[in-house]
N, C-alpha and C positions, 0 to 999 in steps of 0.2 A: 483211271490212272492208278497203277500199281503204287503203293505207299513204300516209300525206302526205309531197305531195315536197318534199324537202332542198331549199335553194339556194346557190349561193355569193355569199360576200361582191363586192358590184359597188360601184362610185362612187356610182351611182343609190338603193341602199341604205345607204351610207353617210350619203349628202346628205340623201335622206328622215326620215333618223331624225337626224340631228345638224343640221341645218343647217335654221331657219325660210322658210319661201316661197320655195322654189328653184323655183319654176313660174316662165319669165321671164327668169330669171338668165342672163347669159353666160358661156361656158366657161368664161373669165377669172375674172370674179367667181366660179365656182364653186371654181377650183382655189387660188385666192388664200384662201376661204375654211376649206376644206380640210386646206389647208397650215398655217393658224391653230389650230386644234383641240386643245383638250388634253385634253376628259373626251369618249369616243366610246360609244356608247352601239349594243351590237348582240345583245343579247340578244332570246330570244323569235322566233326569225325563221325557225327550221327549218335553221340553217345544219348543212352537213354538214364543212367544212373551215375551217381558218386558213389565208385567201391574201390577195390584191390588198391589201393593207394598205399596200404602197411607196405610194399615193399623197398618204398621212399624213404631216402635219409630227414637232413634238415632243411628242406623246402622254404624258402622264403615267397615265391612266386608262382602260383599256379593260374595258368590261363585254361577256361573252360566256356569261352565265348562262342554261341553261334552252335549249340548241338542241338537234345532235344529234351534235358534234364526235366524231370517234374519237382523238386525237390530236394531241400538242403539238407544232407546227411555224410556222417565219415568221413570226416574232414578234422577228428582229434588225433590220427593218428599223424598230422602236421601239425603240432604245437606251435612251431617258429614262424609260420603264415607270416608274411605281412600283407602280401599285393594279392586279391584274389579277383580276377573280374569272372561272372556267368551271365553277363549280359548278352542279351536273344536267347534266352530258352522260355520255358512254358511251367517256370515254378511260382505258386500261388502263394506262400508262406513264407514268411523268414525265421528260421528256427533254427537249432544246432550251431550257432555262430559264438555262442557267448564262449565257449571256451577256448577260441582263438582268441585270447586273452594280448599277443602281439598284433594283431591286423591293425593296419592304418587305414588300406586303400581297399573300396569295396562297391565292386560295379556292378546293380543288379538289373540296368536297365534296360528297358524294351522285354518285360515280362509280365506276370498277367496276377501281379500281388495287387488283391482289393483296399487291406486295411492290415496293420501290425502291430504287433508290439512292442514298443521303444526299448523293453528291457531286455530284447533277443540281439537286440544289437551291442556288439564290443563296444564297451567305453574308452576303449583304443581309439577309436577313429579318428581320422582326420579327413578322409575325401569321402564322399560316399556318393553315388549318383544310381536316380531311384527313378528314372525320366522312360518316360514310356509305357510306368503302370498306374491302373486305375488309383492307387492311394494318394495319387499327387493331385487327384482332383478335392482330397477331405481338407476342409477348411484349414484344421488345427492341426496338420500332419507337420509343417515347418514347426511350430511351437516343441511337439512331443517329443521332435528329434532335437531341439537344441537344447531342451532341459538334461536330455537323457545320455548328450555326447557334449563334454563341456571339452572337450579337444578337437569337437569337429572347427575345421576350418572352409571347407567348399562341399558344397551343396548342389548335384544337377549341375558341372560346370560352371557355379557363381560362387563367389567369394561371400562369404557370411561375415556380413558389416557389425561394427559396436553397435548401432541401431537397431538392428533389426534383434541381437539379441537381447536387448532392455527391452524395445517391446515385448520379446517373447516373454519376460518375467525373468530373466537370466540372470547369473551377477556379473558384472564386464569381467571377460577373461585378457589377459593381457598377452601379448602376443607371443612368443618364441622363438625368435630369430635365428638361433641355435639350431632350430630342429628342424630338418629338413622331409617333408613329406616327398613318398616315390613317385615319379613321374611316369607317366604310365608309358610304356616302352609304345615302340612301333609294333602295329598288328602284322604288320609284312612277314610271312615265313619264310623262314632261312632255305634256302634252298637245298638243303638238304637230300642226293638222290634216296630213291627206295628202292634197294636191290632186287634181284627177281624173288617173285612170290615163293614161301616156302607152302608146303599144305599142311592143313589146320591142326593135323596128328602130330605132326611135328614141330609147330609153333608150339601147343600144348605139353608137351614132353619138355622141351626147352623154356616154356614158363617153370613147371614142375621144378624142375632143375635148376632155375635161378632162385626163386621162391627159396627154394634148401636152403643154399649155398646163403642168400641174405639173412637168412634164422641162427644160421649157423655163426655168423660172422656177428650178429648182436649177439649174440647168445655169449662168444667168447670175450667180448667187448664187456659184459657184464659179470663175467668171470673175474677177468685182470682184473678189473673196479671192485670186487667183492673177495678178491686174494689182496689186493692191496689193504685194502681197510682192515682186513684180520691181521697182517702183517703189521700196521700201525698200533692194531690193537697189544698186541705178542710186545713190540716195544716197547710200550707202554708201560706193559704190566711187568718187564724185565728191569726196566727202572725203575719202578716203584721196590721191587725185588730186594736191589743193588744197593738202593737208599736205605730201606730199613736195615740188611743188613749192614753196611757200613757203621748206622747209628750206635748198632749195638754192641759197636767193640769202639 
């Protein structure tokens, strides 16, 4: 049996799966639309790695269930994370997550992690489901995560009771009412059609070219941000100016 091949994450696969009737569309409009995006959908695709994600704006949800990922990696250049599921792929480790400093929701299950370290995990959390890898078989694996995530609230699809965390040595956390954890949307794909194939030369070239076009468009984004703040500054010191002189007559 022929093994199916991997691919990695491209623009053109992003756009395909997130973005309606990109057949047509200019650079422009592609990377403007792009950079808008907050639930990204890339599950299902054969992907073998986590990269080219910089061309994403502020991301709150990415779906990355069911490829064939070996590991957690480049995923800082989404700071605003909250929902991330990679549940069904073949990564052993849980690493590079701490600096998703907002993630609540984090599905890593039906993967092939032996044992972890509690401190790799966000102290964000609140759902986490670990069900289907070897580490759920280690005694004190429920203990290390409720010490290490005093906001988790469910666990593996179980709600994590006042009991269980005074056994684990915890101090009772009180509840939050207030706070709403994400519910994890429907896996159903939008149906979305995929216009006819373009060839790979030309997918390529028109990554190249949105790639720009979004460099381009932070690039000016940090501009305005960085004329503004000299302009406050210039004010600033034009009153300060204004003042002394005044005083001195």
């Amino acid at each position: 049996m022929v093994a199916e091949k991997c691919q990695k994450i491209s623009v053109s696969l992003i756009a395909r799966r997130n973005i309606i009737k990109t057949v047509g569309r200019s650079s422009d409009d592609m990377a403007t639309q792009l950079l808008e995006l907050s639930h990204v959908r890339l599950d299902r695709e054969k992907i073998s790695e986590i990269d080219n994600l910089d061309c994403l704006g502020p991301v709150t949800h990415l779906y990355l269930q069911k490829n064939q990922i070996t590991r957690i990696e480049n995923l800082e250049v989404l700071p605003k994370l909250k929902f991330l599921t990679l549940a069904d792929n073949k990564i052993t480790k849980v690493e590079n997550l701490k600096i998703l400093t907002k993630l609540q929701f984090l599905d890593l299950s039906d993967n092939l992690v032996k044992d972890f370290d509690e401190g790799e995990f966000p102290a964000s959390l609140i759902i986490l489901n670990l069900k289907g890898n070897p580490c759920t078989h280690l005694v004190d694996y429920k203990k290390k995560l409720f010490v290490a995530l005093p906001l988790l609230k469910q666990l593996n699809g179980q709600d994590i009771t006042r009991e269980e965390r005074l056994q684990a040595g915890c101090a009772a956390v009180e509840s939050d009412s207030d706070e709403e954890s994400d519910d994890q949307e429907e896996e159903e794909e939008k149906n979305i059609s995929v216009e006819s194939k373009q060839g790979s030369l030309h997918q390529h070239c028109n990554d190249i070219l949105v790639r720009a076009k979004i460099r381009t468009l932070k690039e000016e984004q940090e501009h305005k941000k960085r004329m503004e703040e000299l302009e406050n500054i210039r004010k600033l010191h034009s009153q300060e100016l204004s003042s002394k002189t005044s005083s001195r007559h």
